[in-house]
N, C-alpha and C positions, 0 to 999 in steps of 0.2 A: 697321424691324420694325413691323407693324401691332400696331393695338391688343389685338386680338385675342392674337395670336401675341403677345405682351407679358405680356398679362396670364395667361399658360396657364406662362408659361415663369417667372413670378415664382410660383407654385403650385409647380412645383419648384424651385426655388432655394430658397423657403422648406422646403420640406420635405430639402430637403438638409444645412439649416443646421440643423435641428430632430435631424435621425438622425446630425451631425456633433458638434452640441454631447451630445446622449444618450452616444455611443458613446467622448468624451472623459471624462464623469464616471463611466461603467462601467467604463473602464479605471482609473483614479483610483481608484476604490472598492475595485479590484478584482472583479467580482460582473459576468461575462460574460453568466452567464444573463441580466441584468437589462437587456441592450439589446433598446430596443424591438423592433426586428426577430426576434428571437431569443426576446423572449418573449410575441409574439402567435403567430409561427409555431409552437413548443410549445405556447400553449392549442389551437393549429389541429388540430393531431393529436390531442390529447384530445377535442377534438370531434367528427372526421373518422369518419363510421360505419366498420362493419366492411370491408363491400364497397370504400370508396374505400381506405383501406388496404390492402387484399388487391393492389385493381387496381393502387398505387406500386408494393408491393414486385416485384409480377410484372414491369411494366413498366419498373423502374428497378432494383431492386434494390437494390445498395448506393450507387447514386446517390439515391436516394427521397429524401434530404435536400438534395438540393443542388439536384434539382427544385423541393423546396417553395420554397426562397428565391429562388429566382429568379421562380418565378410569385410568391410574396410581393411581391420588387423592383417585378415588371410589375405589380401591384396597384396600390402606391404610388404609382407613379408615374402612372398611369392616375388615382388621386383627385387627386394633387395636379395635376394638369390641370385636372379639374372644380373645385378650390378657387380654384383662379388664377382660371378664369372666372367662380365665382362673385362674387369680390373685386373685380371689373372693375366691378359695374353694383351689388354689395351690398356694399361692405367689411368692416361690419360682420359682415354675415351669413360672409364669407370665413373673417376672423377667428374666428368663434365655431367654424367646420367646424375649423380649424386647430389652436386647443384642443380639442376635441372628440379629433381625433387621437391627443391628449396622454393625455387621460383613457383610452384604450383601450389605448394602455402599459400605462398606469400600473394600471388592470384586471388585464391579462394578467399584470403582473410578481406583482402579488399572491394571484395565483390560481394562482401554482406551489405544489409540495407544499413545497419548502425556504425558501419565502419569508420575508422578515423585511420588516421597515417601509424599509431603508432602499434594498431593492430597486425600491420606487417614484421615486428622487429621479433617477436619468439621464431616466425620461419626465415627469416633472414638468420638469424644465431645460429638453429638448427641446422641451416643446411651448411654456414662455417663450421660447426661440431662434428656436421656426419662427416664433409667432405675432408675435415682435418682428421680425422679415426680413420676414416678409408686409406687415408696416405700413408698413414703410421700405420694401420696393418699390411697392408704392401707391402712397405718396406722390412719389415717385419720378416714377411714371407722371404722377400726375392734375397736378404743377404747371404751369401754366401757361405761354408763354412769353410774356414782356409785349412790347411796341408802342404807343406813342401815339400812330403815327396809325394810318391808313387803311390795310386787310388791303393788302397790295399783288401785284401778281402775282409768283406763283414763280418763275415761269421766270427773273427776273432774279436771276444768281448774288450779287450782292451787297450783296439786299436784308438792309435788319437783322430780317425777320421770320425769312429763310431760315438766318441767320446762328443768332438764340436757338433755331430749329429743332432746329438738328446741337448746339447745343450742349448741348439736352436730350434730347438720343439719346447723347449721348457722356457725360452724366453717367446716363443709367440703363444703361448697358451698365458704366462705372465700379463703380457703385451692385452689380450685378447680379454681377460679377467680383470683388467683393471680398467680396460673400457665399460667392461657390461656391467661393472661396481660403480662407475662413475653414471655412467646413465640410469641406474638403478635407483641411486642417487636423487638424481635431478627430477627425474618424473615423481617419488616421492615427495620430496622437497616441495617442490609445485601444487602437488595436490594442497600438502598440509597450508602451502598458503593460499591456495584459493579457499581454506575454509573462512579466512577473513569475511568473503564476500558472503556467507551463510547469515541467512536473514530467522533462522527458526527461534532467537535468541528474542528477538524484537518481536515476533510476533505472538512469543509467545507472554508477551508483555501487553499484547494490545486489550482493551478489554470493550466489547461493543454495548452500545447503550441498548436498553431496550426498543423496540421498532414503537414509532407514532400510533403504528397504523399495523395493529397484528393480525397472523394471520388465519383462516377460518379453522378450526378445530376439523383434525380428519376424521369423519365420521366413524363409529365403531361398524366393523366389518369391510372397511378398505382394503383390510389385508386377507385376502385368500388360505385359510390356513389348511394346508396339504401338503406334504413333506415336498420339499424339492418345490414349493413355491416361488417366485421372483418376490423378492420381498416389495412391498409399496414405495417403501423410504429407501435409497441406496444411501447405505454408509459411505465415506467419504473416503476411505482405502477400497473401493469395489468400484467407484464411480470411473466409467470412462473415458479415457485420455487421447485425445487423439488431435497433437498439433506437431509444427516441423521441429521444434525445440531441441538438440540434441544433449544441449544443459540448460535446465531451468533457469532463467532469472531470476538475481536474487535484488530484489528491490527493495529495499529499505525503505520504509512509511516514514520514517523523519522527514527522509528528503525526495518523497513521490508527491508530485503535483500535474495535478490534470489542465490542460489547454485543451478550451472550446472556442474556435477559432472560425474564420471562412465566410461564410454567407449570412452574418451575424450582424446585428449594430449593436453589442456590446459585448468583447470577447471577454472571456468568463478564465481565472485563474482559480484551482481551488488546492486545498496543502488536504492531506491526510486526515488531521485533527480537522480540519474547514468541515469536508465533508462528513465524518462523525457527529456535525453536531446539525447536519440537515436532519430535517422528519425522515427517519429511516420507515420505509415497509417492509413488513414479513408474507411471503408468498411461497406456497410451494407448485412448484414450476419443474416438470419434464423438458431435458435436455437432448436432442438427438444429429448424430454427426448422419450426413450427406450420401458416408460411403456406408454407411448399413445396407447390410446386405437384406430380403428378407428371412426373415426367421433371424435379423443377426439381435447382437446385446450392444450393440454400440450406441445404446440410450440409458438415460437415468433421470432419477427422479428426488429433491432435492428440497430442502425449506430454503430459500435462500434469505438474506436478507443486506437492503440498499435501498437508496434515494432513489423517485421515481426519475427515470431519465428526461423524460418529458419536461419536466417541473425548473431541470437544468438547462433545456432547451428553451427555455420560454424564456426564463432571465436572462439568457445571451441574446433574447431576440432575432428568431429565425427570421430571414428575408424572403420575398416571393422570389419562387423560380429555383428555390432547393429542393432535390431532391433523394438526397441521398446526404448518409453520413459517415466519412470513408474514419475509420478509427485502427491508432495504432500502437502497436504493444513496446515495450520499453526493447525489446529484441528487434524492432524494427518490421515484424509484421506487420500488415495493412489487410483489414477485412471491411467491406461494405453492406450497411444496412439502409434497407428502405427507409427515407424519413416516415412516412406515411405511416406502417406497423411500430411507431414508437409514440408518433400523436394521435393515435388514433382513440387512445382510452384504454389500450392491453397495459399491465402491470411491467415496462418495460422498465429494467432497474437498472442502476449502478452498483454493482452489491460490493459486498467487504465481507458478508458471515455466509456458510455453509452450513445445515444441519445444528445450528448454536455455536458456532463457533467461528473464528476469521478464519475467510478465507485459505486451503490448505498452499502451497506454492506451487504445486502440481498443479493448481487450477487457479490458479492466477492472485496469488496475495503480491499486493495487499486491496486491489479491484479489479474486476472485471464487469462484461456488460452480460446481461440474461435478456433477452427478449423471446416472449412464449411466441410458439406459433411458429418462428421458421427455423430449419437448419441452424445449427453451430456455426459453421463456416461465413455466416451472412447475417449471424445475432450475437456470437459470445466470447468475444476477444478477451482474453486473459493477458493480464499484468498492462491493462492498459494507462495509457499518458497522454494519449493526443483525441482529440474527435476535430473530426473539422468538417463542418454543411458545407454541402456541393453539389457537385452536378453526378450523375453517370456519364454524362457525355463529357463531362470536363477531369475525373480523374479514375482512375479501375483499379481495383486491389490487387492481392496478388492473386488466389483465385478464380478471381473473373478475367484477369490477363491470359490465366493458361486453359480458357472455354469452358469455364461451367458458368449459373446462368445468375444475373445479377439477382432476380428477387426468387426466394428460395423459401415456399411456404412447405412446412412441413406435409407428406402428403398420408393420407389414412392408412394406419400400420396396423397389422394382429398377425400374433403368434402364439404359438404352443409352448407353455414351460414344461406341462406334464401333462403326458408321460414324454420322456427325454427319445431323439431319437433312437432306434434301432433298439427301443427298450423290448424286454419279454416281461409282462405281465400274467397274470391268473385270469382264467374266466368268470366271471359274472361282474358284477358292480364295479366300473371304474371309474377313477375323478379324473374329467380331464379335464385343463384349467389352463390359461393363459393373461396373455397382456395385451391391451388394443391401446392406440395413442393416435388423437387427430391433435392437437395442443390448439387451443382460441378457437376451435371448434366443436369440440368435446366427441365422446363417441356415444350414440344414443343404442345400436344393435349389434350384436355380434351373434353371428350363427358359424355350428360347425356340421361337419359331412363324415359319413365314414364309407370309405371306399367310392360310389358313385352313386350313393343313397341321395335321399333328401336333404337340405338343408333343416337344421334344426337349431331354435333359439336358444341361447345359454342362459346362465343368470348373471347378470353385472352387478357388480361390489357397487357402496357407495361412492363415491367422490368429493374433495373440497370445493370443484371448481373443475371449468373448463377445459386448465391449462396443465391437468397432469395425464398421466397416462391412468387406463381403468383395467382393474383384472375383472376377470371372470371367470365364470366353472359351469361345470356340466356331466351326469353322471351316465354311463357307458355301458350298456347290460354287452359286457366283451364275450363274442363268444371264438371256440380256438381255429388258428391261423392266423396268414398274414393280413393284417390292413391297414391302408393309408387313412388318414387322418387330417383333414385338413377344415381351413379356418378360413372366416373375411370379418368385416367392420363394418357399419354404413354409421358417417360421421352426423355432425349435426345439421348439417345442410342436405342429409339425405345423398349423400353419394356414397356407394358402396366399392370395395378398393375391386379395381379390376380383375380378373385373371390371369392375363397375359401378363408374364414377366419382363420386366424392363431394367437395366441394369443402373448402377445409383448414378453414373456422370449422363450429364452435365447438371441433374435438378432432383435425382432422389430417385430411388428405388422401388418400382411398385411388384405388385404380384400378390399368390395366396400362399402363406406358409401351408407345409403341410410335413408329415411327419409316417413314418413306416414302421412299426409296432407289431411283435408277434405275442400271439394269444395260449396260451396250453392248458 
């Protein structure tokens, strides 16, 4: 191995050792968030403008995280390339890059909202593990091989210069193999102890009471039945995901307890078991994130089931001049919802069950909040512990800190499931069929267009209620070539969704889906 190629490859090794020995004492600690990787990648996204956000989720969706770490990976390793070769010709200099490193953990870990002091101590270890490998492979490298006499030619196999040669290529590939076993190690080691903090064990203990107050029977033909349909009901591995989370919290219902605090004359404590044994209600309620694009899937549709929120609000005794309810998740997210769309009479819940069952942890066990009607971002905090009545003017989430807009009513969506874009179909008879959602307003029409014809009215499925999304169909005498294919909504208030495309920041996404289909 050249010197080069040596010294590139002890830049990673040492950095291997550094995110091995970090990812050993987070596991240890317990405190997942606090591995390096994990929490530069979180300050990443807090930092990440709106647009590169927008362009993950479009592009990635519910991969968007797994994207980020992996370019995080190729980052790292990419510096710790350039650290190697600095080490080669600067050592010192190497070293000082290498703690450097360390310090930007140890930044990042402190710079989460739930941070504590001892969330800095896996990148404080790390960066003493990398910057102690980095030294020990240098040295490694630069020892010398000794000879007393005279260089002699290589080419003779059994010279002693050729001889302390290989034996100093065999003790730094040793040297170099016993780092990347030990960090191998460590990062192992660490994972199997953060499984400690897996909560699927307890939850899968919990058992929910039946709802008080169940919920309305979906009427038969809710569901569109035509191949390639969206289904009515999203199962619970399909439903989508879309928050900063780079590792799920894992919350343990033994010891989760909600604080309703702030603008209140009687702050409100409740345990786990407390709230199990409120009037739970069953509702099914359409959920949709902010950044949907049109035509996107970043909504779903859900039986939830939880105590009215409302009902929790009234026994803490909201005070005049609240307006707003800034609530926050055990990760130390902060999202703000209008007090208004929770007193108002919509089915705004505290839930604990999905679909018949608690809460999944990807969606927040062992509670989160639903409120129908407006964006995710502004209704449905997962793994939440704190709510606290206030003001807008007196505190802003995270969110509404980085300009999107504090009240965020869902705005009137419809799209085409089928036929899929850039599908080729047969001529004559086709089903074209889709999904509309205005949520606490319901959708009363949907009409479709093909190419620059007429609008024409579809047929809509039944519905439980106001606050889910409604399919529809409509059949197509196709005849062959290209055509677009496009859709609108008019809600229950009689507003039909504009034209003109608008993109989802700062309050949601409007426009008309439409879709390009060929006929033969």
């Amino acid at each position: 191995m050249t010197g080069r190629r040596w010294a590139a490859a002890c830049g990673v090794l040492a950095a291997a050792a550094a995110l091995g020995a970090a990812e050993l004492v987070a596991g240890a600690l317990g405190r997942a968030g606090s591995s390096p990787p994990l929490a530069v990648g979180a300050a990443f996204i807090d930092l990440t403008p709106v647009w590169l956000k927008d362009f993950a989720i479009r592009r990635f969706g519910d991969d968007d995280k797994t994207a980020l770490l992996i370019g995080l990976g190729a980052g790292i390793t990419v510096a710790a390339l350039g650290v190697g070769l600095l080490a080669r010709r600067r050592p010192r200099w190497g070293l000082a890059a290498m703690a450097a490193f360390g310090l930007v953990g140890v930044t990042a870990a402190l710079t989460r909202p739930a941070a504590g002091l001892m969330d800095a101590v896996p990148a404080i270890v790390g960066a003493v593990a990398g910057t102690a490998a980095l030294a020990l492979l240098i040295r490694a490298a630069r020892r010398p091989a000794r000879s007393d006499g005279p260089r002699p030619d290589k080419t003779q196999p059994d010279d002693p210069q050729n001889d302390a040669a290989d034996d100093g290529r065999r003790r730094m590939l040793l040297i170099g193999a016993g780092v990347l076993g030990a960090a191998a190690a460590g990062g192992v080691a660490g994972r199997l102890l953060l499984r400690r903090e897996d909560v699927s064990a307890a939850r899968a203990e919990v058992r929910l009471p039946a709802p008080a107050s169940p919920a309305t029977d979906v009427p038969p033909g809710a569901q569109v039945r035509i191949p390639g349909m969206t289904a009515f009901r999203t199962p619970n591995r399909d439903f989508y995901r879309v928050d900063t989370a780079l590792t799920l919290p894992q919350v343990d219902p033994r010891a989760w307890t909600l604080r309703i605090h702030g603008m209140v004359d009687r702050p409100v404590e409740l345990t786990f078991e407390e709230l199990l044994a409120q009037p739970l209600a069953e509702r099914d309620i359409t959920l949709a994130c902010v950044s949907n694009q049109v035509g996107g899937d970043l909504a779903g549709n859900a039986r939830w089931l939880g105590t009215p929120l409302a009902a929790l609000l009234r026994r803490a005794g909201v005070r005049a001049g609240a307006d707003q309810i800034l609530s926050r998740s055990a990760d130390g997210m902060t999202l703000s919802t209008p007090l208004a769309a929770v007193l108002d009479g919509r089915d705004a819940l505290l839930a604990v069950g999905m679909n018949g069952e608690p809460l999944p942890v990807a969606h927040g066990f062992p509670a989160r909040l639903v409120v129908p009607g407006l964006y995710g971002y502004v209704s449905a905090t997962k793994w939440v512990v704190d709510l606290k009545v206030t003001r807008f003017a007196a505190d802003r989430a995270y969110w509404t800190r980085r300009g999107y807009a504090e009240r965020a009513p869902v705005k009137t969506f419809s799209r085409i499931d089928v036929p899929k874009p850039l599908a080729r179909v047969r001529a004559g008879r086709v089903a074209v069929a889709g999904t509309a959602w205005a949520q606490h307003r319901g959708v009363d029409a949907v009409e479709w267009q093909v190419d620059d014809g007429p609008w024409r009215q579809a047929r809509l499925a039944p519905v439980p209620g106001l606050d889910t999304w409604r399919q529809w169909v409509a059949e197509w005498d196709a005849t062959p070539g290209s055509h677009t294919l496009r859709v609108r909504a008019t809600d229950g208030t009689g507003a039909t969704q504009p034209a003109d495309r608008v993109p989802p920041f700062p309050d949601g996404a409007t426009g008309r889906h439409s879709v390009v289909v060929t006929v033969t």
